[in-house]
One Martini backbone bead per residue (centre of mass of N, CA, C, O) as a GRO file, in nm:
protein
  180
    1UNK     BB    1   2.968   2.493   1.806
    2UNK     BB    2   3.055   2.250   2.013
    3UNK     BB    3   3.323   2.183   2.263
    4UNK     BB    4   3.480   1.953   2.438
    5UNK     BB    5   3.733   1.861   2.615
    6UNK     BB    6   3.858   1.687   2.348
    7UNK     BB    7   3.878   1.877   2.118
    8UNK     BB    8   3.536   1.832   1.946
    9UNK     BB    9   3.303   1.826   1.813
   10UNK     BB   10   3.006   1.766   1.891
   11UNK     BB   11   2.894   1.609   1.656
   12UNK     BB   12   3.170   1.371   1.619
   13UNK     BB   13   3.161   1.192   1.799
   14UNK     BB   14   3.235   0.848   1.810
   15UNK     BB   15   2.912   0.767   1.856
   16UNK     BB   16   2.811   0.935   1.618
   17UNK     BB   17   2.967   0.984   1.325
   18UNK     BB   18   2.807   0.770   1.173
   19UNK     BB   19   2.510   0.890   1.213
   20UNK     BB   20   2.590   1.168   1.069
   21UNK     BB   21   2.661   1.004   0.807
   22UNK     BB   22   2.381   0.890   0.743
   23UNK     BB   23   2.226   1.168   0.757
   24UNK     BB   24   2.378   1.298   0.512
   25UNK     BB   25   2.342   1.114   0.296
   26UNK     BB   26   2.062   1.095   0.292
   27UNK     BB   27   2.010   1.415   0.240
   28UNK     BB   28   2.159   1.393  -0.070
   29UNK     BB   29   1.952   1.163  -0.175
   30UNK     BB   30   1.670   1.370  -0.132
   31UNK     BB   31   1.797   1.617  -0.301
   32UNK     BB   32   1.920   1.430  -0.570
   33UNK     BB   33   1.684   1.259  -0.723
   34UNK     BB   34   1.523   1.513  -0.806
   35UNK     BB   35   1.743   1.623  -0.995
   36UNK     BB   36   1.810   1.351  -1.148
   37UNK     BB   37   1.522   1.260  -1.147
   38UNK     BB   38   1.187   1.247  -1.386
   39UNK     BB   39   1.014   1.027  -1.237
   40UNK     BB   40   0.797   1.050  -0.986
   41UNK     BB   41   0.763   0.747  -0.918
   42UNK     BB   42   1.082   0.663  -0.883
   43UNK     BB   43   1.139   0.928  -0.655
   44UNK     BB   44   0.922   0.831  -0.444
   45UNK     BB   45   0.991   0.558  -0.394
   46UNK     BB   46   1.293   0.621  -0.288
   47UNK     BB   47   1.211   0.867  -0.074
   48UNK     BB   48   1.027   0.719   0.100
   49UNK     BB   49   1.292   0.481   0.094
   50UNK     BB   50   1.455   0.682   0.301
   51UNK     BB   51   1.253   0.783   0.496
   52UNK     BB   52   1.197   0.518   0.659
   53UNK     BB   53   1.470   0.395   0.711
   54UNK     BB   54   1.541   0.663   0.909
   55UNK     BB   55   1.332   0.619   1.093
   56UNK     BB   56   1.400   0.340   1.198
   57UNK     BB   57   1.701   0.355   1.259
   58UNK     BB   58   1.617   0.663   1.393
   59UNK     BB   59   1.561   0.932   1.594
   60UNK     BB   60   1.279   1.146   1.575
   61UNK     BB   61   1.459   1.402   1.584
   62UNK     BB   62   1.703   1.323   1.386
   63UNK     BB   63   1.452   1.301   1.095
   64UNK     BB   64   1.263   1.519   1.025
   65UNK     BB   65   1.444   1.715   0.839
   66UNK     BB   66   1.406   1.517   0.608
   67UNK     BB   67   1.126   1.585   0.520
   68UNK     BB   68   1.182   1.853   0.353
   69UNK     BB   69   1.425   1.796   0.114
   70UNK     BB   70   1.279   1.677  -0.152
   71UNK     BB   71   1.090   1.922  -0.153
   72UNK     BB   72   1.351   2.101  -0.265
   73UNK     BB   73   1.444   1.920  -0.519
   74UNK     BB   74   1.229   1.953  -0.682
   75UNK     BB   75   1.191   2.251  -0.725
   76UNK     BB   76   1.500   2.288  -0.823
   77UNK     BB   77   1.486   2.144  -1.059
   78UNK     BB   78   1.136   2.107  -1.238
   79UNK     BB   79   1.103   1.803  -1.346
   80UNK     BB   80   0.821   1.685  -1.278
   81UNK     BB   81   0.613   1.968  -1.287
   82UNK     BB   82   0.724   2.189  -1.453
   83UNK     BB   83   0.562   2.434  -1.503
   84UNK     BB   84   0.395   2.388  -1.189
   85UNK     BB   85   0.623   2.374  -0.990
   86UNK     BB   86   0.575   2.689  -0.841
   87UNK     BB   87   0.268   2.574  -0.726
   88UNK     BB   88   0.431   2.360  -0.509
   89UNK     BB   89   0.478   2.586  -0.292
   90UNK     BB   90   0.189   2.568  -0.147
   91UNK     BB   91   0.262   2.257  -0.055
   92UNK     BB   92   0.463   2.231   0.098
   93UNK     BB   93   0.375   2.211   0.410
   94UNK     BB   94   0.244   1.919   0.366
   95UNK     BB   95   0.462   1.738   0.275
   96UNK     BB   96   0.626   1.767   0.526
   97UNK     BB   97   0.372   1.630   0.674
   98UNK     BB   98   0.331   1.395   0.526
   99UNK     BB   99   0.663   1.287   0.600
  100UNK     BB  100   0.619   1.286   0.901
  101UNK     BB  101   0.399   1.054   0.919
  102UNK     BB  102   0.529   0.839   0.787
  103UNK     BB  103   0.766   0.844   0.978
  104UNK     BB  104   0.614   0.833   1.276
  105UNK     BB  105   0.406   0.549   1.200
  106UNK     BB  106   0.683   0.372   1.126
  107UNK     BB  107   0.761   0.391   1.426
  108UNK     BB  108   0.576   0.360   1.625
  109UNK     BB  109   0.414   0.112   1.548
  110UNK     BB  110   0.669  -0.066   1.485
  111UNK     BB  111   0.928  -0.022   1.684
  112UNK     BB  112   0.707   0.085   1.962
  113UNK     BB  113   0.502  -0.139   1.906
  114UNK     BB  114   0.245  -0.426   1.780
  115UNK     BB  115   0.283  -0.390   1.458
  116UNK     BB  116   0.286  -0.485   1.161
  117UNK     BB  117   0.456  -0.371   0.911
  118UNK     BB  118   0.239  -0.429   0.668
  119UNK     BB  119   0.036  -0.244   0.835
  120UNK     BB  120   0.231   0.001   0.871
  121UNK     BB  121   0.227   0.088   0.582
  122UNK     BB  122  -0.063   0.146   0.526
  123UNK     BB  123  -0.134   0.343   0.753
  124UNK     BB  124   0.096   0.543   0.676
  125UNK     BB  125  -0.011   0.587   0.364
  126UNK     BB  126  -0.273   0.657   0.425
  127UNK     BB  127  -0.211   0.903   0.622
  128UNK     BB  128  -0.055   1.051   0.379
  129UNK     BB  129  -0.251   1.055   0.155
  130UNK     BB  130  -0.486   1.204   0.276
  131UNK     BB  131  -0.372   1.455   0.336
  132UNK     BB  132  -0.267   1.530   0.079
  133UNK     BB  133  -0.477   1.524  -0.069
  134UNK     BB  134  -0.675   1.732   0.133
  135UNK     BB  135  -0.476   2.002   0.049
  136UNK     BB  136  -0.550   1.982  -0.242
  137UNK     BB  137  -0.800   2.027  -0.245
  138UNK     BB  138  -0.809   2.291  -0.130
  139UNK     BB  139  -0.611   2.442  -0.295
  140UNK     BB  140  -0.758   2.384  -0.567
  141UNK     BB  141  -1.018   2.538  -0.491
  142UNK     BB  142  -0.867   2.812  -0.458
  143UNK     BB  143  -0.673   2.806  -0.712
  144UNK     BB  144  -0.337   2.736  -0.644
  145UNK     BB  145  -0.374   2.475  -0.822
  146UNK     BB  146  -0.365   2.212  -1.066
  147UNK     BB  147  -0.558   1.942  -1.112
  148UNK     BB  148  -0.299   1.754  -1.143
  149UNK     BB  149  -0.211   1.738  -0.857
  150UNK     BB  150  -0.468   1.511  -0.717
  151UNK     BB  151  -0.306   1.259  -0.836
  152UNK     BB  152  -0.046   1.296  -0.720
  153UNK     BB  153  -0.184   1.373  -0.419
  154UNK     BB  154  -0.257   1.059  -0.389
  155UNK     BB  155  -0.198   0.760  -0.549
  156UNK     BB  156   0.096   0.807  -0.602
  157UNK     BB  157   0.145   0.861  -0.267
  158UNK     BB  158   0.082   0.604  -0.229
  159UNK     BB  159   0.226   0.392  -0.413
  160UNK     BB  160   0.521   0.468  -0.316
  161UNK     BB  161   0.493   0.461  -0.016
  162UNK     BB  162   0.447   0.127  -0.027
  163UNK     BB  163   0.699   0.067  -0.188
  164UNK     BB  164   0.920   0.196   0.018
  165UNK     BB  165   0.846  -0.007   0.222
  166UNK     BB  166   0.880  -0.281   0.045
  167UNK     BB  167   1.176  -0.245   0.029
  168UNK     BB  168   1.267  -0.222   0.343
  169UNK     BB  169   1.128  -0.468   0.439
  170UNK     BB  170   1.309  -0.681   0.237
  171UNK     BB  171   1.562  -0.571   0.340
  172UNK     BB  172   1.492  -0.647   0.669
  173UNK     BB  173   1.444  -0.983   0.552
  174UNK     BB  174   1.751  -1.015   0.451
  175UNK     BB  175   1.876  -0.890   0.707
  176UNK     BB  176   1.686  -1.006   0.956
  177UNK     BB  177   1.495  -0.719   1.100
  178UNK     BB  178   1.266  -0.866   1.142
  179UNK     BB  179   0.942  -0.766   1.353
  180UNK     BB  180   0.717  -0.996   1.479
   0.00000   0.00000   0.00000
């Protein structure tokens, strides 16, 4: 850790120490929702919104990390895919790349585009469910996963992750937020 001339933590300045307190946060409840919570639809909403506030709120490469943390809380706990969880492992690379996508794709399009935020949903969560859907069906031909991961990684994966933009979207019109 660096030491600034204030003899302050670097990461701690005064004007970050609010941003890395909600960075850490954010990473908190994307580990422990799936520890606490066991039902995948519930898990996914939550998670996805929490991935999408974190994109628009904060730069790009502040938010990365959150990708990688929600599928490592799936697995310590074990209950979401219960005996198959430890078959999710072949799936991290891929997770991981597609809460990128639709984190990228939610600040990109919307934040520093000209997408409207509800078109900016769909466009994310199709391009996050299209990516995860074939990765997992090539890893299911292989025989790493089974079936039943296919519907997981697929339309559960839309529809989570459209709730999860739903929310965020009301949030930010009811906070005044929307960007018309």
């Amino acid at each position: 850790m660096f030491i600034s001339k204030e003899q302050r933590p670097f990461l701690f300045k005064e004007s970050t120490w609010h941003e890395t307190l909600k960075l850490s946060l954010y990473a908190v409840f994307l580990f422990a929702t799936p520890l606490i919570l066991s039902h995948q639809l519930i898990v996914g909403v939550i998670v996805n919104a929490i991935l999408i506030k974190a994109a628009l709120n904060h730069k790009t490469k502040k938010v990365f990390i959150l990708a990688l943390i929600p599928s490592l809380g799936a697995i310590a706990s074990g209950l979401i895919f219960g005996a198959s969880t430890t078959q999710l492992v072949y799936l991290l690379p891929f997770i991981w790349v597609g809460n990128i996508i639709l984190m990228h794709l939610m600040r990109k399009l919307f934040m520093e585009g000209t997408v409207r935020y509800f078109s900016t949903s769909i466009i994310a969560a199709l391009a996050k469910t299209f990516f995860l859907f074939f990765s997992a069906m090539i890893l299911f031909t292989f025989g790493l996963i089974p079936q039943s991961f296919l519907a997981a990684f697929s339309i559960v994966q839309l529809a989570t992750a459209l709730a999860g933009a739903a929310i965020v979207g009301f949030a930010r019109v009811k906070k005044g937020a929307y960007k018309e």
